[in-house]
PDB file with SEQRES, HELIX, SHEET and CRYST1 records, atoms N, CA, C and O in Angstrom:
SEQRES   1 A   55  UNK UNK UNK UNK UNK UNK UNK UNK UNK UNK UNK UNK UNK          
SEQRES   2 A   55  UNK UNK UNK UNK UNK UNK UNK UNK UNK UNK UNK UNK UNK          
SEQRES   3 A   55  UNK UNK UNK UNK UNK UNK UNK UNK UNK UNK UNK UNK UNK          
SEQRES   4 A   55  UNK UNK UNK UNK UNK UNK UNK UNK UNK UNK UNK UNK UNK          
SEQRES   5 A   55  UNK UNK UNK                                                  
HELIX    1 AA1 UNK A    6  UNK A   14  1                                   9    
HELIX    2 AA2 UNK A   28  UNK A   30  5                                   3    
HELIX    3 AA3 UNK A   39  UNK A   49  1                                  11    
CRYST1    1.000    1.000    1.000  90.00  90.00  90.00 P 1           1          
ATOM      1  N   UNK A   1     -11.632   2.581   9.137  1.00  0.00           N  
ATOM      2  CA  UNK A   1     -12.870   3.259   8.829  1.00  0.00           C  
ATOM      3  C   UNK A   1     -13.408   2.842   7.453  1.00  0.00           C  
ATOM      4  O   UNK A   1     -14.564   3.146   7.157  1.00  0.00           O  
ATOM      5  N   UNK A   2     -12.503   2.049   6.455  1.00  0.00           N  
ATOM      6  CA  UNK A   2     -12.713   2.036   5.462  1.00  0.00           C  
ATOM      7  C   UNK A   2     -13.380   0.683   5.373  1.00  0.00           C  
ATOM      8  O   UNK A   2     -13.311   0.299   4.206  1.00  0.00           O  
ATOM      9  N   UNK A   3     -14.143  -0.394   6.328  1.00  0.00           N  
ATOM     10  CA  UNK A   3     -14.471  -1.168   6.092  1.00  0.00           C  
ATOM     11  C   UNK A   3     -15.716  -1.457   7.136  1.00  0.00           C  
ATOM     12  O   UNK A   3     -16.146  -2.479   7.670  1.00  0.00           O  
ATOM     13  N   UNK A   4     -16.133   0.104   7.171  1.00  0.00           N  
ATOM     14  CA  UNK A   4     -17.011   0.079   7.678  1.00  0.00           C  
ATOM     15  C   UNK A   4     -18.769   0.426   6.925  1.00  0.00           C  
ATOM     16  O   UNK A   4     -18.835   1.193   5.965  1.00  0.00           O  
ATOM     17  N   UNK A   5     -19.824  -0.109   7.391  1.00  0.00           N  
ATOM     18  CA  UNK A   5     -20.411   0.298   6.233  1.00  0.00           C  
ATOM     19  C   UNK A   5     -20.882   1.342   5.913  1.00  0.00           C  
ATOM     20  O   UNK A   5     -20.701   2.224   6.752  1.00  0.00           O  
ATOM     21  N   UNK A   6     -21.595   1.726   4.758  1.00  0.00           N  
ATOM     22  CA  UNK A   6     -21.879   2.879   4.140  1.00  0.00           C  
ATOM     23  C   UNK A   6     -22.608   4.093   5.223  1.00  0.00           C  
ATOM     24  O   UNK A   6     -22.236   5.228   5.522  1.00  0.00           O  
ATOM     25  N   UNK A   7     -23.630   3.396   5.574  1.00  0.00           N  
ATOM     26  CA  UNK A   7     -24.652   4.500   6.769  1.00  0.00           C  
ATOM     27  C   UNK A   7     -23.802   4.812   7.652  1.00  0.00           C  
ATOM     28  O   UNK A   7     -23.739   6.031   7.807  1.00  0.00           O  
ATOM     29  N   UNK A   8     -22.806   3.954   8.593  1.00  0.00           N  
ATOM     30  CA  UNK A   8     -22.027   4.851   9.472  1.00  0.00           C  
ATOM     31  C   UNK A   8     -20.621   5.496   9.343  1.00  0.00           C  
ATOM     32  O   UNK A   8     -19.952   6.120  10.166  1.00  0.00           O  
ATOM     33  N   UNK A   9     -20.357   5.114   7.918  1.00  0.00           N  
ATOM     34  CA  UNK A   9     -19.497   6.399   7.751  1.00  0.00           C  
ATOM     35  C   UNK A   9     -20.202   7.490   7.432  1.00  0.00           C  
ATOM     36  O   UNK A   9     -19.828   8.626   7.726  1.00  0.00           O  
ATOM     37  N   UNK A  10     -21.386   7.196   6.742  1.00  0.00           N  
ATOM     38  CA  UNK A  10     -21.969   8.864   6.325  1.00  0.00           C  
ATOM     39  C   UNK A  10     -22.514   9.213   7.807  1.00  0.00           C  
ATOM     40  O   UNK A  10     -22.444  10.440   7.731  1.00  0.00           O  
ATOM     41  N   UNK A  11     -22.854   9.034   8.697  1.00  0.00           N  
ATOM     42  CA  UNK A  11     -23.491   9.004  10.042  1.00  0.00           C  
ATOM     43  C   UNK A  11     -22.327   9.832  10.480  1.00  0.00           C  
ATOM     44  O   UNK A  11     -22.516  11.023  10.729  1.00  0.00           O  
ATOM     45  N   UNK A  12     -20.754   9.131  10.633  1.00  0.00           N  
ATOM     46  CA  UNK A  12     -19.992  10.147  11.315  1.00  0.00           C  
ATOM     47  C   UNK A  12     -19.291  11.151  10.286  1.00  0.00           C  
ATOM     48  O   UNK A  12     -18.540  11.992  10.779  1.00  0.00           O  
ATOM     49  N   UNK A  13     -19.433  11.141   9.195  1.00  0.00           N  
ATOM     50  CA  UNK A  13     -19.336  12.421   8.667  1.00  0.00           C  
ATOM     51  C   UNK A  13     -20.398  13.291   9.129  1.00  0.00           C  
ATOM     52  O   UNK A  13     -20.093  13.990  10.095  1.00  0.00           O  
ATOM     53  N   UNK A  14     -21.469  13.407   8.712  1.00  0.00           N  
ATOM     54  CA  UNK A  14     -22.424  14.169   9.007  1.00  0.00           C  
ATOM     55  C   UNK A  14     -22.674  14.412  10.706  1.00  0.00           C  
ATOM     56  O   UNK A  14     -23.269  15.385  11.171  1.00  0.00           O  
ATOM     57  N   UNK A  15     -22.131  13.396  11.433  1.00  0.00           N  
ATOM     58  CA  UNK A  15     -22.234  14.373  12.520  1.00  0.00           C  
ATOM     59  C   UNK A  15     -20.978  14.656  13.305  1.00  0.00           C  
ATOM     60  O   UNK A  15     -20.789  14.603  14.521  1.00  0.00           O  
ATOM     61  N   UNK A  16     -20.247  14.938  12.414  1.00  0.00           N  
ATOM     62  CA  UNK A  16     -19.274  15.670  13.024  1.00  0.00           C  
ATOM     63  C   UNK A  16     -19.067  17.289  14.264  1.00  0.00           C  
ATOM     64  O   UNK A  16     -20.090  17.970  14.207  1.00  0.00           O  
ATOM     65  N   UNK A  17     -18.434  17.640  14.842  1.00  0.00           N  
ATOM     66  CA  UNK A  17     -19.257  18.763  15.589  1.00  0.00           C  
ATOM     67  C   UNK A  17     -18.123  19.572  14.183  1.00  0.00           C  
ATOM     68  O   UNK A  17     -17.361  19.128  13.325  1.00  0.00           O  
ATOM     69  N   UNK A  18     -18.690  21.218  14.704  1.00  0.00           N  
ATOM     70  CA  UNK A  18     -18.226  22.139  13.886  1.00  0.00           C  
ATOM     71  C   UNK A  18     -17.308  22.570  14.398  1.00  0.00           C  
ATOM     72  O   UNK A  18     -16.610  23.346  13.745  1.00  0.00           O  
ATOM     73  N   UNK A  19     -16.915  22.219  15.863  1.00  0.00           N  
ATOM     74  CA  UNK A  19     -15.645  22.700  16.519  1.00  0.00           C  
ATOM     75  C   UNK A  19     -15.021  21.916  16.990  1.00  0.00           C  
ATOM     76  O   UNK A  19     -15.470  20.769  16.991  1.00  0.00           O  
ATOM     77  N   UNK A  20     -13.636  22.202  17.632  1.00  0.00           N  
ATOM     78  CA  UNK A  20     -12.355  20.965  18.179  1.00  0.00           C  
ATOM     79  C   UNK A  20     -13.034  20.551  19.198  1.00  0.00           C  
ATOM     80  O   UNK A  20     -13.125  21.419  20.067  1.00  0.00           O  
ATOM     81  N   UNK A  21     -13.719  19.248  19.523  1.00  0.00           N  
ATOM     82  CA  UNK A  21     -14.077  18.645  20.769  1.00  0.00           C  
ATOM     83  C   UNK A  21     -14.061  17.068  20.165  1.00  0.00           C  
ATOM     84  O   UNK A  21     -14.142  16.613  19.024  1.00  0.00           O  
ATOM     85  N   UNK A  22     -13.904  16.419  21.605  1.00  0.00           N  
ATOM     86  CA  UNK A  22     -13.748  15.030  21.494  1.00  0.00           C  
ATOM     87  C   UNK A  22     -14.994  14.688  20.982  1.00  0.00           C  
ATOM     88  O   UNK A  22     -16.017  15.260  21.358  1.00  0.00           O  
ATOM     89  N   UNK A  23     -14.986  13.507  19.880  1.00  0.00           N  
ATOM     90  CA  UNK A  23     -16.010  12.980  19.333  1.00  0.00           C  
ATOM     91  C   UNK A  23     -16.586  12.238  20.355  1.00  0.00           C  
ATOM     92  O   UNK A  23     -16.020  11.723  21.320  1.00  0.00           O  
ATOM     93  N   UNK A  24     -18.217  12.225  19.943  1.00  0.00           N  
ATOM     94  CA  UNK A  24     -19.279  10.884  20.852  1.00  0.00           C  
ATOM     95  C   UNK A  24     -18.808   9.387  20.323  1.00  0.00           C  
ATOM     96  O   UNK A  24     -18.477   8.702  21.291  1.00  0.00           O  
ATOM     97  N   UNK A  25     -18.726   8.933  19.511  1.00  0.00           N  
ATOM     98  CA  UNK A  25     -18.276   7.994  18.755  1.00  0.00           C  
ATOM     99  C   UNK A  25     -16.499   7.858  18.403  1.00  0.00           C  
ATOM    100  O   UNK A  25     -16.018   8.771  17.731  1.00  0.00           O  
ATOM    101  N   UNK A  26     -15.880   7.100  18.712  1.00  0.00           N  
ATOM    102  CA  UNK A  26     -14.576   7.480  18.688  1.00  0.00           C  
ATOM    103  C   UNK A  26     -14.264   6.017  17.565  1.00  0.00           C  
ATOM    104  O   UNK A  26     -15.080   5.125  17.332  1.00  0.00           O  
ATOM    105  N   UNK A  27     -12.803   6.133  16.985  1.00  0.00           N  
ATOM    106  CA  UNK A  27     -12.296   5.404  16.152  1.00  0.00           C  
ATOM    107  C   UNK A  27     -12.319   3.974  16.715  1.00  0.00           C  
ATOM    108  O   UNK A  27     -12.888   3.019  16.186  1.00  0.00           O  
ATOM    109  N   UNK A  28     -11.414   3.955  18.201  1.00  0.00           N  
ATOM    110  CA  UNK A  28     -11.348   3.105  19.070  1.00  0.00           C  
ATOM    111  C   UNK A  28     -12.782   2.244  19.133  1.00  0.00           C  
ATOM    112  O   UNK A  28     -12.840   1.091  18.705  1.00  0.00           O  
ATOM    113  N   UNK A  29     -13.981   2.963  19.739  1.00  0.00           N  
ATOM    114  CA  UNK A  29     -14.885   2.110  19.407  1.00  0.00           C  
ATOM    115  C   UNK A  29     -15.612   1.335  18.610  1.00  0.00           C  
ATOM    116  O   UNK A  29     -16.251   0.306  18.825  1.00  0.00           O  
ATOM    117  N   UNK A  30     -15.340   2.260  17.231  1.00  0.00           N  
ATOM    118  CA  UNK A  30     -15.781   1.332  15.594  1.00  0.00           C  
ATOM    119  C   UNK A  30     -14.889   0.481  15.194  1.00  0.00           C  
ATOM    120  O   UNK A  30     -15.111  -0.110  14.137  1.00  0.00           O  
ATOM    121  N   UNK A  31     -13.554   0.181  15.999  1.00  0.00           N  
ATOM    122  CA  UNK A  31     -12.731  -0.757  15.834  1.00  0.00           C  
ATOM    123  C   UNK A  31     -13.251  -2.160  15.618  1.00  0.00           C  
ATOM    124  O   UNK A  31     -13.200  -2.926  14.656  1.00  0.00           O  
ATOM    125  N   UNK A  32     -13.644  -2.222  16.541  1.00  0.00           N  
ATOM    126  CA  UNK A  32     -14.887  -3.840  16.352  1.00  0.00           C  
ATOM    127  C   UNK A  32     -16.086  -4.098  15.545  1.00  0.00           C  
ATOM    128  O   UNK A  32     -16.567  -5.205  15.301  1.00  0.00           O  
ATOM    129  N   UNK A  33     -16.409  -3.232  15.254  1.00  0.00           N  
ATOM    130  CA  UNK A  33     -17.461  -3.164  14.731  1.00  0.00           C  
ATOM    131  C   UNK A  33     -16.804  -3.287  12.860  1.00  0.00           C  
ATOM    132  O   UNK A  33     -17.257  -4.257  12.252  1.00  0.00           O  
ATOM    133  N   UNK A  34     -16.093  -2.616  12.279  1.00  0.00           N  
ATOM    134  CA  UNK A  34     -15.410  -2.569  11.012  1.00  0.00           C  
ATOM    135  C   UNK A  34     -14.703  -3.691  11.230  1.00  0.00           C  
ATOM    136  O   UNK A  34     -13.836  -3.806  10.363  1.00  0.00           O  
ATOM    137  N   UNK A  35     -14.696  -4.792  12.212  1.00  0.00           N  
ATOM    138  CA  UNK A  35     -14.232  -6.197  11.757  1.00  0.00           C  
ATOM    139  C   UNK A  35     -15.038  -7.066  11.237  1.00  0.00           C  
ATOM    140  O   UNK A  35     -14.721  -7.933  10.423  1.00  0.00           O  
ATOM    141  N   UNK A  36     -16.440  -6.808  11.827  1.00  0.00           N  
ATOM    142  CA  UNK A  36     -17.558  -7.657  11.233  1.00  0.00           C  
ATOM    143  C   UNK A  36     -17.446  -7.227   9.586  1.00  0.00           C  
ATOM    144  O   UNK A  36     -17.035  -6.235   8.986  1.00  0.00           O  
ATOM    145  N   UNK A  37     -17.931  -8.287   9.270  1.00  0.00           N  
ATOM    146  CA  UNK A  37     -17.795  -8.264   7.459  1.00  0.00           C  
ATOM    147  C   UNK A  37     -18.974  -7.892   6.641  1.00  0.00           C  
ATOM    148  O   UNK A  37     -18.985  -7.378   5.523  1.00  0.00           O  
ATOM    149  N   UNK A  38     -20.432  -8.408   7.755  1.00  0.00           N  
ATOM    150  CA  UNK A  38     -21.682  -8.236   7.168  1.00  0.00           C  
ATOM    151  C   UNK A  38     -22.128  -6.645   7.956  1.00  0.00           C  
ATOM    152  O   UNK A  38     -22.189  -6.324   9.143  1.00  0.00           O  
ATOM    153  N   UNK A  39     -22.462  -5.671   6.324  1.00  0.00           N  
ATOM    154  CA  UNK A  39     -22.617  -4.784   6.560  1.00  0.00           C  
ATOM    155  C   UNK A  39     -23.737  -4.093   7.535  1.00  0.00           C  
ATOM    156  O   UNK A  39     -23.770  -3.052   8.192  1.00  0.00           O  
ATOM    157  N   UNK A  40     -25.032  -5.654   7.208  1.00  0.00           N  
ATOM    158  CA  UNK A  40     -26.026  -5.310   8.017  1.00  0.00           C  
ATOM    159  C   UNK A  40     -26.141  -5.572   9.511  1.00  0.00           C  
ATOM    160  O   UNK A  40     -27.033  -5.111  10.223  1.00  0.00           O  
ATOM    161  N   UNK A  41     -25.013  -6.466   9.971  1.00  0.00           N  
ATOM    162  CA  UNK A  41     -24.506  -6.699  11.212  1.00  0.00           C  
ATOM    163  C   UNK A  41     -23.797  -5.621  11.697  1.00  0.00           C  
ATOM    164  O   UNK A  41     -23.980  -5.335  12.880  1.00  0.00           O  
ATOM    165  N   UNK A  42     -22.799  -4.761  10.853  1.00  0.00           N  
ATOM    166  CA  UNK A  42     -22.197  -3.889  11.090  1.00  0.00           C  
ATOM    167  C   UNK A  42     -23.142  -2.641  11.884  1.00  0.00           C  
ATOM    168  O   UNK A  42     -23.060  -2.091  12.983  1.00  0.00           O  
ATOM    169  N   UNK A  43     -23.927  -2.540  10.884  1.00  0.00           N  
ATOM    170  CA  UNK A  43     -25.446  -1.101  11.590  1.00  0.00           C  
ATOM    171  C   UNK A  43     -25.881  -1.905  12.498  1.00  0.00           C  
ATOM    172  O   UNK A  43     -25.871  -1.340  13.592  1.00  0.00           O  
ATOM    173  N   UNK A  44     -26.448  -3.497  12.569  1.00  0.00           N  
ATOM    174  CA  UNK A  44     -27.256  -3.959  14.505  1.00  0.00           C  
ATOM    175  C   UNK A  44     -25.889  -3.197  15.423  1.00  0.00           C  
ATOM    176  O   UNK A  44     -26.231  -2.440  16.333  1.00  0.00           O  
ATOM    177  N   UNK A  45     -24.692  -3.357  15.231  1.00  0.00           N  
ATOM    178  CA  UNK A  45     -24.024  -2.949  16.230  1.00  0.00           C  
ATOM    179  C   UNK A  45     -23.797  -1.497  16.709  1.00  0.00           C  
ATOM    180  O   UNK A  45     -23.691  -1.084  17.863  1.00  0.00           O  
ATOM    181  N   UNK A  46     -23.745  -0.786  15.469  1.00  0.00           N  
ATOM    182  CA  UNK A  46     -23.464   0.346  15.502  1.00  0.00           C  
ATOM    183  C   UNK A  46     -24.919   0.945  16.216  1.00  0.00           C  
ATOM    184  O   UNK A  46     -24.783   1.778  17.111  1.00  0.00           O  
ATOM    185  N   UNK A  47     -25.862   0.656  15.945  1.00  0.00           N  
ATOM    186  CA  UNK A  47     -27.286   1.242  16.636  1.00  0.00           C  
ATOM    187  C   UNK A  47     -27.208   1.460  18.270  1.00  0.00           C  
ATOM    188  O   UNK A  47     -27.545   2.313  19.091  1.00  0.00           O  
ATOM    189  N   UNK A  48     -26.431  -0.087  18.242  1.00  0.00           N  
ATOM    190  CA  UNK A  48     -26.368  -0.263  19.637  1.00  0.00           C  
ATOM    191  C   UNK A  48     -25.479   0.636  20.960  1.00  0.00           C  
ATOM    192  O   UNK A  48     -25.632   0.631  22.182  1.00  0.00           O  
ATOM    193  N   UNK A  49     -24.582   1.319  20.114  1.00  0.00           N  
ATOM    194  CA  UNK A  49     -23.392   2.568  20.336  1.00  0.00           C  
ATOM    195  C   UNK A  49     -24.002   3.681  20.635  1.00  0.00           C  
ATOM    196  O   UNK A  49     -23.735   4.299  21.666  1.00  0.00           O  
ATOM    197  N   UNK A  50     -25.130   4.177  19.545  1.00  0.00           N  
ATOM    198  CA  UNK A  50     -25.666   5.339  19.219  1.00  0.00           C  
ATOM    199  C   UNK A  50     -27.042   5.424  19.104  1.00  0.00           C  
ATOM    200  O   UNK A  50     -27.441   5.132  17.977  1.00  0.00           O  
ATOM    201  N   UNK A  51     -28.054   5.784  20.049  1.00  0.00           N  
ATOM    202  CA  UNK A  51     -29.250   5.214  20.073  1.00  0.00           C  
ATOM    203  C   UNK A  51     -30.346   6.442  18.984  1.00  0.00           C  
ATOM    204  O   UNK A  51     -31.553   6.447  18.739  1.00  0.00           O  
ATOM    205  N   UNK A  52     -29.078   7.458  18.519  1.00  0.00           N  
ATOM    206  CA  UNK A  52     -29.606   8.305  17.494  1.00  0.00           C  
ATOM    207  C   UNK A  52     -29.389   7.963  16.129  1.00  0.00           C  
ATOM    208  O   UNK A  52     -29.843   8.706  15.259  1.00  0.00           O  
ATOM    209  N   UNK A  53     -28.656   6.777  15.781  1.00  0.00           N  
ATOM    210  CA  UNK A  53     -27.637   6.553  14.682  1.00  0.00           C  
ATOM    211  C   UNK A  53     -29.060   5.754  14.092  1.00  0.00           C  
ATOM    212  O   UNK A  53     -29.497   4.680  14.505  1.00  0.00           O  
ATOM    213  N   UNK A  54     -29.595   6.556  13.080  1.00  0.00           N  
ATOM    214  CA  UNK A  54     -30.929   5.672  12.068  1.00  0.00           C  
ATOM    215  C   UNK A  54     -30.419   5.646  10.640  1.00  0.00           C  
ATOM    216  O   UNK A  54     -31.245   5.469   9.746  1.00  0.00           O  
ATOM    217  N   UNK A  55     -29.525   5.757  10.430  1.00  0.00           N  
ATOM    218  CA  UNK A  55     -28.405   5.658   8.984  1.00  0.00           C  
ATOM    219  C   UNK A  55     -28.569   4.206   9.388  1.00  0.00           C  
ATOM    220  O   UNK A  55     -27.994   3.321   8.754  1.00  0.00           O  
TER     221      UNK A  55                                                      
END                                                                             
C-alpha cells in the first residue's frame, strides 16, 4: 500500500465503510497497480477499478 500513490491511498482511507464489511476495493486488487512506478499511471489504472475514484 505504501507504494501506491498519494490520491488512492487518501481515496481508500476516506472511503472506508464505518462498519465490518468487505471492502469495494480490496488489497489483492491494488496489488498491480502499486507495482507501476509512475504515479500518474498508477491513478489511469486505479480510475479504471473505481469509476467514482476522482482523487
Amino acid at each position: 500500500m505504501l507504494r501506491l500513490a498519494p490520491g488512492i491511498r487518501e481515496y481508500n482511507i476516506l472511503s472506508m465503510p464505518n462498519t465490518v464489511q468487505q471492502p469495494a476495493i480490496s488489497e489483492r486488487v491494488l496489488c498491480p497497480i502499486a507495482q507501476i512506478e509512475d504515479p500518474n499511471q498508477q491513478l489511469l489504472g486505479f480510475r479504471g477499478l473505481s469509476p467514482t475514484a476522482d482523487s
